[in-house]
C-alpha positions as CSV (number, residue, x, y, z in Angstrom):
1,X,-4.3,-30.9,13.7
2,X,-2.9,-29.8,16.8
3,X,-3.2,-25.9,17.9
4,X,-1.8,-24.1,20.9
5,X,-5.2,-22.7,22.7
6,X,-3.3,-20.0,24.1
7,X,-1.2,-16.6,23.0
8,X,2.3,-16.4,23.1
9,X,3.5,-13.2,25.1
10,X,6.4,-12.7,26.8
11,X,8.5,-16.3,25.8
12,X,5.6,-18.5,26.7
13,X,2.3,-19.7,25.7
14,X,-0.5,-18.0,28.1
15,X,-4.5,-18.4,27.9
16,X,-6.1,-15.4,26.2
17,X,-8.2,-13.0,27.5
18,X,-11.4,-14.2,26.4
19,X,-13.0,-17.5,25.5
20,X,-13.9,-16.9,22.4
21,X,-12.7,-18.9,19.6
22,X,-11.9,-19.1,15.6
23,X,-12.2,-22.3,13.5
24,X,-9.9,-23.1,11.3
25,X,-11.4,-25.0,8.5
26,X,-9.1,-27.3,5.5
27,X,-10.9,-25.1,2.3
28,X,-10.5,-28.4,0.4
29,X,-13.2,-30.1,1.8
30,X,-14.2,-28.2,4.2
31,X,-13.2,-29.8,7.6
32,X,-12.4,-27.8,10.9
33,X,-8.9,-28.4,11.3
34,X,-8.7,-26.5,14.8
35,X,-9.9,-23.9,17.0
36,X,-7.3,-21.2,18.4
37,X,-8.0,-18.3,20.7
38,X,-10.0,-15.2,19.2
39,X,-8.0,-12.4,20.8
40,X,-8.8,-9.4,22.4
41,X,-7.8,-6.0,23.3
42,X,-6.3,-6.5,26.6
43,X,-4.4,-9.5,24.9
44,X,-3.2,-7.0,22.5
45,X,-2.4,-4.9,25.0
46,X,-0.3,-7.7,27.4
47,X,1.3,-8.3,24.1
48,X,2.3,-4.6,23.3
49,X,3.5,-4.2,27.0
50,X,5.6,-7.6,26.5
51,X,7.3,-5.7,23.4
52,X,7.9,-2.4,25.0
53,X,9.6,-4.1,28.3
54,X,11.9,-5.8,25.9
55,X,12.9,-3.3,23.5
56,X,15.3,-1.5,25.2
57,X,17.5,-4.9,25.9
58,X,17.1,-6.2,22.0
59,X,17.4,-2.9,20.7
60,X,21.4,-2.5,22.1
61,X,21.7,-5.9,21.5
62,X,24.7,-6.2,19.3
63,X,23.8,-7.0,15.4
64,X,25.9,-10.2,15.4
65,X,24.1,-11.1,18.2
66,X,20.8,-10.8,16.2
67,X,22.2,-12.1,13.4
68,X,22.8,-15.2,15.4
69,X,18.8,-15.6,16.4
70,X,18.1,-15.1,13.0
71,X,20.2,-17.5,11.5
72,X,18.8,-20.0,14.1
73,X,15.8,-19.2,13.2
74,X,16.0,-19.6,9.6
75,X,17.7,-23.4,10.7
76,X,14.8,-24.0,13.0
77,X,12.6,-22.9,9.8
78,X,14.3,-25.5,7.4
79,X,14.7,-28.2,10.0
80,X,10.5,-28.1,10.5
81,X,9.7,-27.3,6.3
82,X,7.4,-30.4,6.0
83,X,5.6,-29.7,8.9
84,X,4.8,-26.4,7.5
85,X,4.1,-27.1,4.1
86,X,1.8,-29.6,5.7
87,X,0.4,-27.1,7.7
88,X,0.1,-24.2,5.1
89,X,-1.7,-27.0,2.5
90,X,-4.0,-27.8,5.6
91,X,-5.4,-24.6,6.2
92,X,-4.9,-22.5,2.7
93,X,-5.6,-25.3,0.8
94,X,-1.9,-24.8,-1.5
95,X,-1.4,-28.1,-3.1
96,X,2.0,-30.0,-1.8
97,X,4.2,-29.0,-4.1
98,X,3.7,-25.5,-3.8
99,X,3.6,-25.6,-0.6
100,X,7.2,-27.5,0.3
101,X,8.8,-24.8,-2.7
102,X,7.3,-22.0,-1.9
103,X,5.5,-21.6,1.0
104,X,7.7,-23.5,3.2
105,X,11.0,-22.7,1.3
106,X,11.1,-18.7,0.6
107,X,10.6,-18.3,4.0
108,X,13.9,-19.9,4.7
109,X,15.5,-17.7,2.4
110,X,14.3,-14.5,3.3
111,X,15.4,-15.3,7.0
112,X,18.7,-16.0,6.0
113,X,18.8,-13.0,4.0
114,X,17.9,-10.7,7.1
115,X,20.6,-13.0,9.0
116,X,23.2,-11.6,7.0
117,X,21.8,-8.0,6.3
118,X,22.0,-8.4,10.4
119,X,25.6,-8.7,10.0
120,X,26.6,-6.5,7.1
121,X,24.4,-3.5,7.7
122,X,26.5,-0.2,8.5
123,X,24.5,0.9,11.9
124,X,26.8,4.0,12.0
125,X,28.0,5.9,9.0
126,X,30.2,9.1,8.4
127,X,28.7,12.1,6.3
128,X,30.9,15.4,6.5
129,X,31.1,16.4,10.0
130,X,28.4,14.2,11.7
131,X,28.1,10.7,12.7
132,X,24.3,8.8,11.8
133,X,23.3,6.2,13.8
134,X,20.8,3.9,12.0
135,X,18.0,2.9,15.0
136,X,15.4,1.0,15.7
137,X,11.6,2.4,15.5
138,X,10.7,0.9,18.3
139,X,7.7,-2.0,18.9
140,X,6.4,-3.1,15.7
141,X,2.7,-4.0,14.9
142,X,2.9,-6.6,12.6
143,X,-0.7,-7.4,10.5
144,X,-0.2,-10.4,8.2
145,X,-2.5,-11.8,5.5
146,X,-3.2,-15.5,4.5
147,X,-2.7,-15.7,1.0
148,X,1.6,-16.5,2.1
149,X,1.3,-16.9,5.6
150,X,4.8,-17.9,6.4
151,X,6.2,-15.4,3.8
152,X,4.3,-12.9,4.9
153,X,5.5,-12.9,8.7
154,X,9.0,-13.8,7.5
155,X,9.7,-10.4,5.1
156,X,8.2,-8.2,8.4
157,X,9.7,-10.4,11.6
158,X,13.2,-10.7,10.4
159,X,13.7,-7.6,9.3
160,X,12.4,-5.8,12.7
161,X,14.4,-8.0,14.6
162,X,17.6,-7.6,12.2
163,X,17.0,-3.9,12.9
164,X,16.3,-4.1,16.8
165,X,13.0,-3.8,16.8
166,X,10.3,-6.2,19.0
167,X,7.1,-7.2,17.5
168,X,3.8,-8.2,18.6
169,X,1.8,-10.0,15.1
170,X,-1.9,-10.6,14.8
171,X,-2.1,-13.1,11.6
172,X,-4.4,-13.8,9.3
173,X,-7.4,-15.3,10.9
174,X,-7.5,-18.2,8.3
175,X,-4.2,-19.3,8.3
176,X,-3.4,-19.0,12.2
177,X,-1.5,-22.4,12.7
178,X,1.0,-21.4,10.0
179,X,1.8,-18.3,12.8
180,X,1.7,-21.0,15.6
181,X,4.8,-22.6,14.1
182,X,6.5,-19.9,13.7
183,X,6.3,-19.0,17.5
184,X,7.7,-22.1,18.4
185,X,10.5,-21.7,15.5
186,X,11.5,-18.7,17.2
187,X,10.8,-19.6,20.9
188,X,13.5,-22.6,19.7
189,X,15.6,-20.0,17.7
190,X,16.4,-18.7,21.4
191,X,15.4,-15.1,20.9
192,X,14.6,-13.5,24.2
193,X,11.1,-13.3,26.2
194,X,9.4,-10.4,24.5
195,X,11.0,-9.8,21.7
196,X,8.4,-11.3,19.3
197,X,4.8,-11.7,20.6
198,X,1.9,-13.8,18.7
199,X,-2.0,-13.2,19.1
200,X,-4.5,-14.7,16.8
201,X,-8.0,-12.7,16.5
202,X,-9.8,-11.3,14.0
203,X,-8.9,-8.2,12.0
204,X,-11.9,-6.0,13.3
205,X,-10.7,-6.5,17.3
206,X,-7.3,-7.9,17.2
207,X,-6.2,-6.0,14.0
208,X,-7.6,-3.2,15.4
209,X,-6.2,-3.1,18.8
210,X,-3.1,-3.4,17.7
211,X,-2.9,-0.5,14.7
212,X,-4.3,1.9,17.5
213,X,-1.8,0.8,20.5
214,X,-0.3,3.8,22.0
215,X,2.7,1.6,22.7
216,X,3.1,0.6,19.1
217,X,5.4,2.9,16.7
218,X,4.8,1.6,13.7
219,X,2.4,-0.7,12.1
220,X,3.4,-2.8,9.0
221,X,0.4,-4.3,7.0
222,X,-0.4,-6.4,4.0
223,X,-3.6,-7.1,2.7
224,X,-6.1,-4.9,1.1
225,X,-6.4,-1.2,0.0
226,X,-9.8,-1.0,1.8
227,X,-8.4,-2.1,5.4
228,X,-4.8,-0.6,4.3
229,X,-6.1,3.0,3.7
230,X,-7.9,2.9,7.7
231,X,-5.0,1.9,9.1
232,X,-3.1,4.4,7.4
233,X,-5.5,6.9,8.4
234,X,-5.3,5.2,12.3
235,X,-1.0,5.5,12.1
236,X,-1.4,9.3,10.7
237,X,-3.6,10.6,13.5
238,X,-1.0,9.1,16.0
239,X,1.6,10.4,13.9
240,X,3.5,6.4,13.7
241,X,5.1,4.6,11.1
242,X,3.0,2.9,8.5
243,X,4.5,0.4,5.3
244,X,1.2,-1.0,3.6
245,X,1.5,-3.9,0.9
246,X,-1.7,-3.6,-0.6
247,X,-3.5,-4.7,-4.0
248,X,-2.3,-5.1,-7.4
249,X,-4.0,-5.5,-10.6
250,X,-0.9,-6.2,-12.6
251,X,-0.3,-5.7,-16.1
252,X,2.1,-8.6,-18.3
253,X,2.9,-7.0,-21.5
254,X,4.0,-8.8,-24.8
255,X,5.2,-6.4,-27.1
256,X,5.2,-7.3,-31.0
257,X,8.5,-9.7,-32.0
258,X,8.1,-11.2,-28.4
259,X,8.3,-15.0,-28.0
260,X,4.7,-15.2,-27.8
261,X,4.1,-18.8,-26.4
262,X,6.5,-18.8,-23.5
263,X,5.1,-15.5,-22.9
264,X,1.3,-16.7,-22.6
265,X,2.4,-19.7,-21.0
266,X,4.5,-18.2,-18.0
267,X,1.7,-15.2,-18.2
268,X,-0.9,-17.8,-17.2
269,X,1.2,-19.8,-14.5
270,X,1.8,-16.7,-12.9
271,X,-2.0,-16.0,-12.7
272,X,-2.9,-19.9,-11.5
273,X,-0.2,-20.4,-8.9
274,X,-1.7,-19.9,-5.5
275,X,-4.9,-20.2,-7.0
276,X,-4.7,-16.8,-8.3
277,X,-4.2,-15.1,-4.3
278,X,-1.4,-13.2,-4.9
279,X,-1.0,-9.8,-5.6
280,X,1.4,-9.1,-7.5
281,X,-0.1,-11.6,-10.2
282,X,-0.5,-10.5,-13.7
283,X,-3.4,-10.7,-13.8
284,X,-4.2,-8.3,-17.4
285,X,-2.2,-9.8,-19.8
286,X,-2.0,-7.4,-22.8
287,X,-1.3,-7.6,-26.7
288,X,-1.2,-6.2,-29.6
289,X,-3.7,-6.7,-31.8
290,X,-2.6,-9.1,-34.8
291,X,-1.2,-11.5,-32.1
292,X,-4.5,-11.0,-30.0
293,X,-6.7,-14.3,-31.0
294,X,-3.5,-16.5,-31.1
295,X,-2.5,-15.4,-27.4
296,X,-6.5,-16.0,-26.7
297,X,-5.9,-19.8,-28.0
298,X,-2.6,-20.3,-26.2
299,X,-3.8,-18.8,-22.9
300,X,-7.1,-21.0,-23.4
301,X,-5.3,-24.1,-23.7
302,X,-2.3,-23.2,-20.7
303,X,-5.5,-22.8,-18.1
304,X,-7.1,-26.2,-19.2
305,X,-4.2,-28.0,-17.9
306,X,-4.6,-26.2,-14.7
307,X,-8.3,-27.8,-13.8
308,X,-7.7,-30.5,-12.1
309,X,-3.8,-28.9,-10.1
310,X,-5.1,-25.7,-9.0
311,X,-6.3,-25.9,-4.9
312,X,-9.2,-24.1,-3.2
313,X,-9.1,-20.8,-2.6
314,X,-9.0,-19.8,1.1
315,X,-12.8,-19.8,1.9
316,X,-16.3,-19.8,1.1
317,X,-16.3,-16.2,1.4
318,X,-13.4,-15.9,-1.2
319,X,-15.1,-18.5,-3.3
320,X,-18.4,-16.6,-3.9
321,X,-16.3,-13.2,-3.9
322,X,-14.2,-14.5,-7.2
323,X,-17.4,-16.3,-8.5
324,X,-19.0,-12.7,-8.2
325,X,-16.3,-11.0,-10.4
326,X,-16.6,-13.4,-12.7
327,X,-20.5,-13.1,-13.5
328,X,-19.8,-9.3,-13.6
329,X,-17.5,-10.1,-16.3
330,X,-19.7,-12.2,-18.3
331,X,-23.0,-9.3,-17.5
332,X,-20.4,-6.7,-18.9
333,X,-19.7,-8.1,-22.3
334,X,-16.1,-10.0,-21.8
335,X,-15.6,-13.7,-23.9
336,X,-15.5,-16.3,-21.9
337,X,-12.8,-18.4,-23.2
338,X,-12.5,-21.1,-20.3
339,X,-13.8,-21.7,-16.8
340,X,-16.4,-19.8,-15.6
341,X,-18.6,-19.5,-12.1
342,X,-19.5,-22.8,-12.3
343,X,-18.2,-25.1,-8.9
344,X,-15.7,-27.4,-10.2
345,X,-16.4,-29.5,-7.5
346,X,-19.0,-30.8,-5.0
347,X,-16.8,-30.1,-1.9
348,X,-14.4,-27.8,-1.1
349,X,-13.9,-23.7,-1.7
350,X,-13.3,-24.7,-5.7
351,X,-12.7,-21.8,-8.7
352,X,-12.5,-22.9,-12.1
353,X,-9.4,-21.2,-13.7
354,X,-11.3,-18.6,-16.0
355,X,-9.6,-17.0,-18.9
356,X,-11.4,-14.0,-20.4
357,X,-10.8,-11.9,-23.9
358,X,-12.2,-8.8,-25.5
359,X,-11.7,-7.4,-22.4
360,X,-12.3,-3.7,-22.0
361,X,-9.5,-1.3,-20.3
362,X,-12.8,-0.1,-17.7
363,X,-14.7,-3.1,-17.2
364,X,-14.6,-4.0,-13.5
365,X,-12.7,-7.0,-14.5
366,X,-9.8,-5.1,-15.7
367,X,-9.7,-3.0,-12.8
368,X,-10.6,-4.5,-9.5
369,X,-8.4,-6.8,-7.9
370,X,-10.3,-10.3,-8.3
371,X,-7.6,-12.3,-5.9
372,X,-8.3,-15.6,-7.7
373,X,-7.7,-17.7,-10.7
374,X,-8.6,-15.4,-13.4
375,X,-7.2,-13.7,-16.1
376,X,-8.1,-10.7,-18.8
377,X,-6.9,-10.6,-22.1
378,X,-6.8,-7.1,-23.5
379,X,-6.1,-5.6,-27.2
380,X,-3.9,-3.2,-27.8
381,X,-3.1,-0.7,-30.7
382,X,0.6,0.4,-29.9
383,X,3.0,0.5,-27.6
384,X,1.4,4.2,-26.4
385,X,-1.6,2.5,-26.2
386,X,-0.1,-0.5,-24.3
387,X,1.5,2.0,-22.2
388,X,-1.9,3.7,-21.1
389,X,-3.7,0.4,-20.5
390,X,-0.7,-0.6,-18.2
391,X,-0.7,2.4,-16.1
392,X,-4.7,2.8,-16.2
393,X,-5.6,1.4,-13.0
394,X,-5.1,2.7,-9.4
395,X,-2.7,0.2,-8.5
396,X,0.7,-0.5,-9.4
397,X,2.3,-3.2,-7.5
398,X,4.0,-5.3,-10.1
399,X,4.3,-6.1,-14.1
400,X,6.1,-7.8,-16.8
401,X,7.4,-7.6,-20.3
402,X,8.3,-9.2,-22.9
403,X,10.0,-8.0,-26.3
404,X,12.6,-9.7,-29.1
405,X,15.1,-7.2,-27.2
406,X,16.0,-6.3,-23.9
407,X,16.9,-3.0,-24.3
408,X,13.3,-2.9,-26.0
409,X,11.5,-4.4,-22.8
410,X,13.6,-2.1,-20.3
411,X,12.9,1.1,-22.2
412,X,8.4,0.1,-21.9
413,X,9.0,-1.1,-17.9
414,X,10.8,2.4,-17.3
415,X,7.6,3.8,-18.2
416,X,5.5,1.7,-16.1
417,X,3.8,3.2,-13.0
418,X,5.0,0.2,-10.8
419,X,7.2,-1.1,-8.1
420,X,8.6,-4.8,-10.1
421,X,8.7,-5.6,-13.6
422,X,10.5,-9.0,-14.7
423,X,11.8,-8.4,-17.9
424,X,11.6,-11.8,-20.0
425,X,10.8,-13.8,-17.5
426,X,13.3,-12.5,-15.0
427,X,13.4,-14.8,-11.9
428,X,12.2,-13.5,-8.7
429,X,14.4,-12.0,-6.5
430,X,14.3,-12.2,-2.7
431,X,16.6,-9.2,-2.1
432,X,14.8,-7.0,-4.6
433,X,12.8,-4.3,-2.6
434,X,8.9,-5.4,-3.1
435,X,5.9,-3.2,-2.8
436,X,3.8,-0.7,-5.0
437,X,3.1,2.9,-6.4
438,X,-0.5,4.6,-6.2
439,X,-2.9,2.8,-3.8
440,X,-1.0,-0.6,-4.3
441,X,1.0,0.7,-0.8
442,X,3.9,2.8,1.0
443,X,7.0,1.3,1.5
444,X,8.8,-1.7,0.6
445,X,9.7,-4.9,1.7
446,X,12.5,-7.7,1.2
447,X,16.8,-7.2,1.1
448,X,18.1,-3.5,2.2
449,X,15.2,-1.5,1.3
450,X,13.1,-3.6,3.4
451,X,15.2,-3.3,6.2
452,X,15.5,0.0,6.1
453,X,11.7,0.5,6.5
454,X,12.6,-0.6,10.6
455,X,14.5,1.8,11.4
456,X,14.5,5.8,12.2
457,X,18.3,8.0,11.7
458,X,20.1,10.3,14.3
459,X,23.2,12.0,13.6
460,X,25.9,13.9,15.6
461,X,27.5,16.8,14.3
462,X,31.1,17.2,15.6
């Protein structure tokens, strides 16, 4: 698969710093794909300095004008979708389909959306006697994970620019070509030199770099609490920005009455899709008690038809780390219903999809982010108790529930300590501000709300 060897700073592809390298390796069977540079702090650095030089130019750049580069890039996106969803099933491992609806088509929308937030937004406002001017923070640090690679540097890119901010990115380090097309989507989109920046590298010297730039203002990162918390602790000692998407451990609640089979079945396809890497996956599904062992029995046979359509996960390392969680689970008591830590397969980073009941509230299951195809089934007495199983975990990213009436489901997510809850099934919503309470972040992402996380106010009093 071909792979640019060099960064790109400043509107054109350079060679890095170093000579170092990173291999990109197909997690299906375990090919190297590619080798792109491993980037270092001085190309951090070139990148940053890029990003400042062109700030002030994009930043009074007029927003139909940035509207413009983002709708180009949201054509050039569209125009090259089966390249990427080639691209994203080569080096995540996504299977096809989910990679040319999701991967390869959300992107599309959120850029569009950012296109016309671009347009729309009111960059000066009125209040009493003073005028606020809605501005740009300044050079963005953009850290991105692999578990959505193009989404992920969609919902932070477009809205910086939309805003008027430049951006230097440091992706994933497993998903790097994903990044690599969107370089050339935007180099294409005709936005000007320095106004987006891409280096690869890993998270420990690239990452790194980049969260402690002096020339950076704010740093936007998704990816886990662990990492999230020292960059936060990086941004507050410089006194910077800081939005941090981090882990979830989501809780999908049927409620007594609910439609109980649609609600185990979409349950479970939440959990599966992406082969379980997404964090705001439901991961707990909980119900009451004299519906418990037929919900076990549905979810049981819902993750049997999954076997032989779920993909990899990303790497060996996520492999064994899933595999782990689910051996603790079996040492600490839960019912293995299917699945288990067996491989599935001779080649390739394979999970079996695991379903697990009699699940406690405090086993490590149930409250550790497992980032793979596996769900918990747990009991519950009443809807207080259902309540204080939802909200017992550190996280709080996302939810559902489901009852025999709305107003029913809305009055149990009001109470929920969490940043989404689709009620019934709702559909997802691109515009809808996304991100967590507790440790599951700060900030939000996606529509207005995300937007607004890129820029600072000023006001004039007259």
């Amino acid at each position: 698969m071909k792979a640019h060897d060099g960064i790109y700073v400043d509107g054109a592809w350079r060679p890095a710093a170093g000579t170092d390298t990173i291999e990109v390796v197909n997690p299906a069977d375990e090919q190297v794909l590619a080798h792109v540079p491993a980037g270092t702090a001085e190309d951090v650095d070139a990148a940053v300095r890029a990003a400042r030089a062109a700030l002030p130019a994009w930043a009074a750049t007029e927003p139909a004008e940035r509207a413009a580069r983002l709708t180009a890039l949201r054509d050039r996106l569209a125009a090259r979708a089966e390249e990427i969803a080639e691209t994203v099933t080569a080096e995540l491992g996504a299977p096809p389909k989910l990679s040319q609806t999701v991967h390869a088509a959300l992107p599309v929308a959120v850029a569009g959306s950012y296109a016309e937030l671009a347009a729309a937004h009111a960059f000066e406002e009125r209040l009493g006697n003073s005028t606020v001017l809605h501005e740009p923070v300044g050079v963005v640090g953009a850290i991105t994970p692999w578990n959505y690679p193009l989404h992920q540097i969609v919902a932070k890119v477009a809205p910086a620019l939309a805003a008027g901010c430049t951006v230097v990115l440091k992706p994933a380090e497993d998903t790097p070509l994903t990044a690599q097309l969107f370089a050339e989507a935007v180099d294409e989109a005709g936005v000007p030199a320095g106004v987006f920046n891409l280096v690869t590298g890993l998270g420990p010297v690239a990452g790194q770099a980049l969260a402690e730039h002096e020339g950076v203002d704010m740093v936007s990162f998704t990816g886990s609490t662990a990492v999230g918390r020292r960059i936060g602790a990086t941004a507050g000692a410089a006194v910077k920005r800081v939005a941090l998407e981090l882990g979830g451990k989501s809780a999908n609640v049927i409620l007594p009455g609910a439609d109980l089979s649609r609600a185990v079945n979409v349950g479970v396809a939440n959990v599966m899709s992406n082969s379980g890497q997404t964090c705001s996956a439901w991961t707990r599904m909980l119900v009451h008690r004299e519906d418990y062992e037929q919900a076990v029995e549905l979810a049981a046979d819902a993750a049997a038809k999954y076997g032989e359509r779920i993909g990899p996960v990303v790497s060996a390392r996520q492999r064994d780390r899933v595999r782990g969680y689910i051996e603790k689970g079996l040492a600490e008591g839960a019912r293995l219903v299917t699945g288990g830590p067996e491989a599935p397969r001779e080649r390739g980073y394979y999970v079996r999809p695991t379903v697990f009941a009699d699940v406690r509230p405090d086993m490590t299951i149930a409250q550790e982010e497992i980032f793979g195809p596996v769900l918990c089934l747990l009991a519950y007495e009443d809807t207080e108790d259902a309540l204080r199983i939802a909200n017992g975990t550190e996280y709080g990213l996302a939810g559902a529930v489901w009852a025999a009436e709305e107003t029913e489901a809305v009055a149990f997510a009001r109470r929920l300590e969490t940043g989404q809850v689709d009620i019934n099934g709702g559909r997802f919503n691109p515009l809808a501000p996304f991100g967590g309470y507790k440790r599951s972040g700060v900030g939000r992402e996606l529509g207005p709300h995300g937007l607004a996380e890129y820029l600072q106010t000023k006001s004039f009093q007259f």
